[in-house]
PyMOL CGO cylinders between C-alpha atoms (Angstrom):
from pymol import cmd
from pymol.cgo import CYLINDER

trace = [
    CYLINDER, 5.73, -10.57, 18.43, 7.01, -14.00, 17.80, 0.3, 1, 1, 1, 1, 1, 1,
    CYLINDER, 7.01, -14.00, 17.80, 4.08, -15.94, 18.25, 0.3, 1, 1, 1, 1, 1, 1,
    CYLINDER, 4.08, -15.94, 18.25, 1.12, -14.21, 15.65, 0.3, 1, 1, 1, 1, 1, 1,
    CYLINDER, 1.12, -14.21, 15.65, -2.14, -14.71, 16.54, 0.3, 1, 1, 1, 1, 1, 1,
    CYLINDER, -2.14, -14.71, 16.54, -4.97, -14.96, 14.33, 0.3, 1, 1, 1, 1, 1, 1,
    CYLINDER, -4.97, -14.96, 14.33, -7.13, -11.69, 14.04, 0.3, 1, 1, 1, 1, 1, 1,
    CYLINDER, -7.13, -11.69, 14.04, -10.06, -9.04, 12.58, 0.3, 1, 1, 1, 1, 1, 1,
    CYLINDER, -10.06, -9.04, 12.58, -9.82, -5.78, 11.97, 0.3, 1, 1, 1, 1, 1, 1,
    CYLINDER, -9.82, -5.78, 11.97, -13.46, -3.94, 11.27, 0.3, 1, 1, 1, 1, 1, 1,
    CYLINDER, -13.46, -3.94, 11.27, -14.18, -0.51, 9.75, 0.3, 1, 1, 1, 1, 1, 1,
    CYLINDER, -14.18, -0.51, 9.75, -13.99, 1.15, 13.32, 0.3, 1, 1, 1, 1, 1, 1,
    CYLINDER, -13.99, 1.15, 13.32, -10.50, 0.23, 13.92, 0.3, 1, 1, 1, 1, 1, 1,
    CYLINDER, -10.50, 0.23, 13.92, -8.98, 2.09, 11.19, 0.3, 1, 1, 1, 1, 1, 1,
    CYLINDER, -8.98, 2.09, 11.19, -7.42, 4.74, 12.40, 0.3, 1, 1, 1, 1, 1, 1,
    CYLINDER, -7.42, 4.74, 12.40, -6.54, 6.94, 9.59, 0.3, 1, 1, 1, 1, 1, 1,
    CYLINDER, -6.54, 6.94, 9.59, -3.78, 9.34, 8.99, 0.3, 1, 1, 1, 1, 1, 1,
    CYLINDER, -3.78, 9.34, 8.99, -3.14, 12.16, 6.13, 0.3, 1, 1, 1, 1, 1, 1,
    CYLINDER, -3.14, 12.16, 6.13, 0.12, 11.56, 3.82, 0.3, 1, 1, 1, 1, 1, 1,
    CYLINDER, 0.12, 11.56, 3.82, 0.95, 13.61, 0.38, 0.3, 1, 1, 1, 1, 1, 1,
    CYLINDER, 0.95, 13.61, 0.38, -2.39, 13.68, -0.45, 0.3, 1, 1, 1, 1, 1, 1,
    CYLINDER, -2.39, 13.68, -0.45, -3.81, 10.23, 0.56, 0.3, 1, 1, 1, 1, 1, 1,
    CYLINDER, -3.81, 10.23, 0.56, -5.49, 8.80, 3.53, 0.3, 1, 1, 1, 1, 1, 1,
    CYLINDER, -5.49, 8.80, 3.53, -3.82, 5.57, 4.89, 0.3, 1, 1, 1, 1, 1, 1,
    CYLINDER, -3.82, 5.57, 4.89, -5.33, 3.29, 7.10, 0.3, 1, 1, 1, 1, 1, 1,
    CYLINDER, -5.33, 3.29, 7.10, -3.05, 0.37, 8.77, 0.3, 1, 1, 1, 1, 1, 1,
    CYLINDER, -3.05, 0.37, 8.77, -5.13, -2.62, 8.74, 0.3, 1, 1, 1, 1, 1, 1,
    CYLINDER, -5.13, -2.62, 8.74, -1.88, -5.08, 10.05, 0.3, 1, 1, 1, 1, 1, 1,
    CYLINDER, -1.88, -5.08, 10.05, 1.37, -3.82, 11.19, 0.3, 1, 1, 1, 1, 1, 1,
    CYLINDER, 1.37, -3.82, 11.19, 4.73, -6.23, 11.60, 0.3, 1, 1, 1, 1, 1, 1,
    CYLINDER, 4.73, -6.23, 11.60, 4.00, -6.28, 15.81, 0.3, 1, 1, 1, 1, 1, 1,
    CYLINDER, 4.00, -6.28, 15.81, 0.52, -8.15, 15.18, 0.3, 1, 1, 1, 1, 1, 1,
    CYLINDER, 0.52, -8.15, 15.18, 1.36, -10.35, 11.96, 0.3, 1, 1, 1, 1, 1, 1,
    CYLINDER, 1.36, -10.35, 11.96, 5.41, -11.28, 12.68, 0.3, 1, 1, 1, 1, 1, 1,
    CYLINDER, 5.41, -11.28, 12.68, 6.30, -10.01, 9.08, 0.3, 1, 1, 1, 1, 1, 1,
    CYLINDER, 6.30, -10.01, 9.08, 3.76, -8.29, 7.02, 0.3, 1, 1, 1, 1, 1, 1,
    CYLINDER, 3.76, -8.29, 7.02, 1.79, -4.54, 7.15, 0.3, 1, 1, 1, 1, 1, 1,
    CYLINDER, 1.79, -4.54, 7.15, -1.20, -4.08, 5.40, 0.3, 1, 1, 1, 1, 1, 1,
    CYLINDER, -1.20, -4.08, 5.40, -2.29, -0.44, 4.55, 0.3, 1, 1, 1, 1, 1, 1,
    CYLINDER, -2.29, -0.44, 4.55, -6.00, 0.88, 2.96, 0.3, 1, 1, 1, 1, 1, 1,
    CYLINDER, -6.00, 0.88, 2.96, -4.91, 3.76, 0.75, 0.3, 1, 1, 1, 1, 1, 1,
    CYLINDER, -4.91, 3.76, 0.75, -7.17, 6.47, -0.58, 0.3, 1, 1, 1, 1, 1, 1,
    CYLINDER, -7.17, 6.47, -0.58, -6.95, 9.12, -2.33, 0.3, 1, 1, 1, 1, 1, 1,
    CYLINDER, -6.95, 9.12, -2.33, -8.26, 11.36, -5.10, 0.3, 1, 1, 1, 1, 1, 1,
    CYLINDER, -8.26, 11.36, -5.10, -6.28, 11.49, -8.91, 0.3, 1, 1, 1, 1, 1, 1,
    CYLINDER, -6.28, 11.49, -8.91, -2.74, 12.48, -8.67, 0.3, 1, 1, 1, 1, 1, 1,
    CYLINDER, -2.74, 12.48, -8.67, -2.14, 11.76, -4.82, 0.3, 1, 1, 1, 1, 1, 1,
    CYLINDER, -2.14, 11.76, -4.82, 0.68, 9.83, -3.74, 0.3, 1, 1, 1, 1, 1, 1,
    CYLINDER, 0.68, 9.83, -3.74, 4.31, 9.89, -2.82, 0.3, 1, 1, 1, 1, 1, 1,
    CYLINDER, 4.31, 9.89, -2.82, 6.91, 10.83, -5.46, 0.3, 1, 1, 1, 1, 1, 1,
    CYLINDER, 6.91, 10.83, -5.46, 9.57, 8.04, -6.84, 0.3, 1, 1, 1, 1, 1, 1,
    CYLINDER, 9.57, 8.04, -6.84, 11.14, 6.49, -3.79, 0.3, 1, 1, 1, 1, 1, 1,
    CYLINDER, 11.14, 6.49, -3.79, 12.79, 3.01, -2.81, 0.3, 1, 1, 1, 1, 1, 1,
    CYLINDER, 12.79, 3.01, -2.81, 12.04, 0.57, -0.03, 0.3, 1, 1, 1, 1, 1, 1,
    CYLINDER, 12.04, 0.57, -0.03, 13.86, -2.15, 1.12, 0.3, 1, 1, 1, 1, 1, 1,
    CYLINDER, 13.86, -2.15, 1.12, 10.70, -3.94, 1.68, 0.3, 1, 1, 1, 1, 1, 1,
    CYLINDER, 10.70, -3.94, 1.68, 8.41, -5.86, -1.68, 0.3, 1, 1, 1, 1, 1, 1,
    CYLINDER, 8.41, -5.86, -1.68, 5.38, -3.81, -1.91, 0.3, 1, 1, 1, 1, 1, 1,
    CYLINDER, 5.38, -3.81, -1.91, 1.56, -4.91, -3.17, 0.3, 1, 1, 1, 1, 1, 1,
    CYLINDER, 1.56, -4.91, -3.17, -1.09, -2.96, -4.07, 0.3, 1, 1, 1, 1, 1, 1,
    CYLINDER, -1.09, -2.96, -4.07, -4.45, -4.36, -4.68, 0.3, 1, 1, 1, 1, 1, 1,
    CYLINDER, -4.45, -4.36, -4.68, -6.73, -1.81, -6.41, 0.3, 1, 1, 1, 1, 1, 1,
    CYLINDER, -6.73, -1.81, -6.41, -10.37, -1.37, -5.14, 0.3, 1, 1, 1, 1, 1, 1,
    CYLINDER, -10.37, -1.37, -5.14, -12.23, 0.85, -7.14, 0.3, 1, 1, 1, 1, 1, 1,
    CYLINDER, -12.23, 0.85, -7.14, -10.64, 3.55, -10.07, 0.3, 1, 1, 1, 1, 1, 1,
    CYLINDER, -10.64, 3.55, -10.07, -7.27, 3.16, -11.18, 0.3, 1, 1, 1, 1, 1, 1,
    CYLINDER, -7.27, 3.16, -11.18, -3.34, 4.04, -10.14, 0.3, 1, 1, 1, 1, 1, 1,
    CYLINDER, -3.34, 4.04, -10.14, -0.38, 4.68, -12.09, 0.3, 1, 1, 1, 1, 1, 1,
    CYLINDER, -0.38, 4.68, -12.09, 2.59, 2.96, -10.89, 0.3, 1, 1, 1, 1, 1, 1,
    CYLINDER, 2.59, 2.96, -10.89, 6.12, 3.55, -11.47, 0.3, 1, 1, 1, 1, 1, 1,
    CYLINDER, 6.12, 3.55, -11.47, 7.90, 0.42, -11.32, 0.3, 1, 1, 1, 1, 1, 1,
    CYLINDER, 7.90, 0.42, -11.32, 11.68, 0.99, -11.97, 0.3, 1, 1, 1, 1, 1, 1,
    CYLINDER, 11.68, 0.99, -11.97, 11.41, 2.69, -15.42, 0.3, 1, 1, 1, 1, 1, 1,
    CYLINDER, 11.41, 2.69, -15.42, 7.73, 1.97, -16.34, 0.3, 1, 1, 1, 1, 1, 1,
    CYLINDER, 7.73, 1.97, -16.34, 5.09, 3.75, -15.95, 0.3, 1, 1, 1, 1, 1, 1,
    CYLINDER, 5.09, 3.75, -15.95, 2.10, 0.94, -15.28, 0.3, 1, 1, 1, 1, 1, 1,
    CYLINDER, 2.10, 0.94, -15.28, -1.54, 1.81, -15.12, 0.3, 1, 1, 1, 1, 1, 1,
    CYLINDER, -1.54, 1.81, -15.12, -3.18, -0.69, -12.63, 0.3, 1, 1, 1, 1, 1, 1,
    CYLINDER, -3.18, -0.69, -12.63, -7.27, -0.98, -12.92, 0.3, 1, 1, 1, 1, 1, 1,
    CYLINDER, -7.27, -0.98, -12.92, -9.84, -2.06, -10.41, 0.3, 1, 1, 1, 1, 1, 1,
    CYLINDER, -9.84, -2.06, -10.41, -9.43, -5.60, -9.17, 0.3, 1, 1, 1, 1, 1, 1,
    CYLINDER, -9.43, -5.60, -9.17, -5.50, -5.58, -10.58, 0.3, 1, 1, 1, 1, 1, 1,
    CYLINDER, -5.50, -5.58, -10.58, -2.89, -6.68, -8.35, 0.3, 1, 1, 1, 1, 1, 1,
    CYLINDER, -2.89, -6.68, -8.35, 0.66, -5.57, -8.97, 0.3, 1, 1, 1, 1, 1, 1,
    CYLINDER, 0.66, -5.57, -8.97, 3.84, -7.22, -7.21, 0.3, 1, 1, 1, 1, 1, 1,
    CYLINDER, 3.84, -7.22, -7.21, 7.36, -4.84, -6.73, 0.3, 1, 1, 1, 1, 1, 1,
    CYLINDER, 7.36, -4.84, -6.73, 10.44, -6.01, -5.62, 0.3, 1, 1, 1, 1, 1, 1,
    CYLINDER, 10.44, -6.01, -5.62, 12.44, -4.70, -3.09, 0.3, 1, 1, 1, 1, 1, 1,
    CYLINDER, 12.44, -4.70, -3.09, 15.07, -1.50, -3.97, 0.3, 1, 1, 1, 1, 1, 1,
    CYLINDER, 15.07, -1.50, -3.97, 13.36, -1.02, -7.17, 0.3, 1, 1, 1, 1, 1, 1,
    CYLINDER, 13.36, -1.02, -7.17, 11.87, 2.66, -7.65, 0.3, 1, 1, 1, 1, 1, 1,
    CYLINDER, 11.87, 2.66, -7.65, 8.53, 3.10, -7.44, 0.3, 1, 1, 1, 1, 1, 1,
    CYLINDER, 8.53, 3.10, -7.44, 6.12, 5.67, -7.56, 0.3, 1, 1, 1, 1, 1, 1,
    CYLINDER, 6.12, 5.67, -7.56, 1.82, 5.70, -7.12, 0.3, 1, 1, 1, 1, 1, 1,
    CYLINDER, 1.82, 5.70, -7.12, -0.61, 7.88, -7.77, 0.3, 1, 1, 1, 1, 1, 1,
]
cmd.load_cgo(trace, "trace")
C-alpha cells in the first residue's frame, strides 16, 4: 500500500494465533501502515522464541508483569509500563 490510510483496530479484530508458547495478535501489518507491524503478545512465564536475529528494529511495550529480554549479550528485565528499543541484526531473545 503506498498511500496509508488512517485506521482502528477493536478487540474483535484480533485474530490470534499460537507461537512457542505465546498468543500473538497483529494489530497493524506493513500492507495497512506502509512500514510498520504492530503485534499484542501474551503469554504465561517463560514463553517466547529462543535467541534469534531480525533484520527489522523491534519494540516491545510491556502491559502488565514483566519480560526478560536478551539484547545482544544482556540479559534485561523489562517491567510493566517499560518500553525497550532493539536495533536491527542484534540478537535478541523474550520471554
Amino acid at each position: 500500500m503506498s498511500n496509508p490510510e488512517p485506521f482502528i483496530v477493536t478487540p474483535k479484530d484480533h485474530k490470534p494465533f499460537h507461537v512457542v508458547g505465546e498468543t500473538i495478535a497483529v494489530l497493524a501489518d506493513t500492507k495497512r501502515t506502509g512500514s510498520i507491524e504492530v503485534f499484542l503478545q501474551e503469554g504465561p512465564e517463560g514463553a517466547g522464541p529462543p535467541p534469534h536475529v531480525h533484520a527489522w528494529a523491534e519494540a516491545y511495550y510491556v502491559l502488565e508483569g514483566a519480560i526478560d529480554v536478551l539484547i545482544d549479550d544482556r540479559l534485561q528485565v523489562v517491567r510493566q509500563g517499560e518500553f525497550v528499543f532493539i536495533l536491527a541484526a542484534l540478537p535478541t531473545h523474550s520471554a
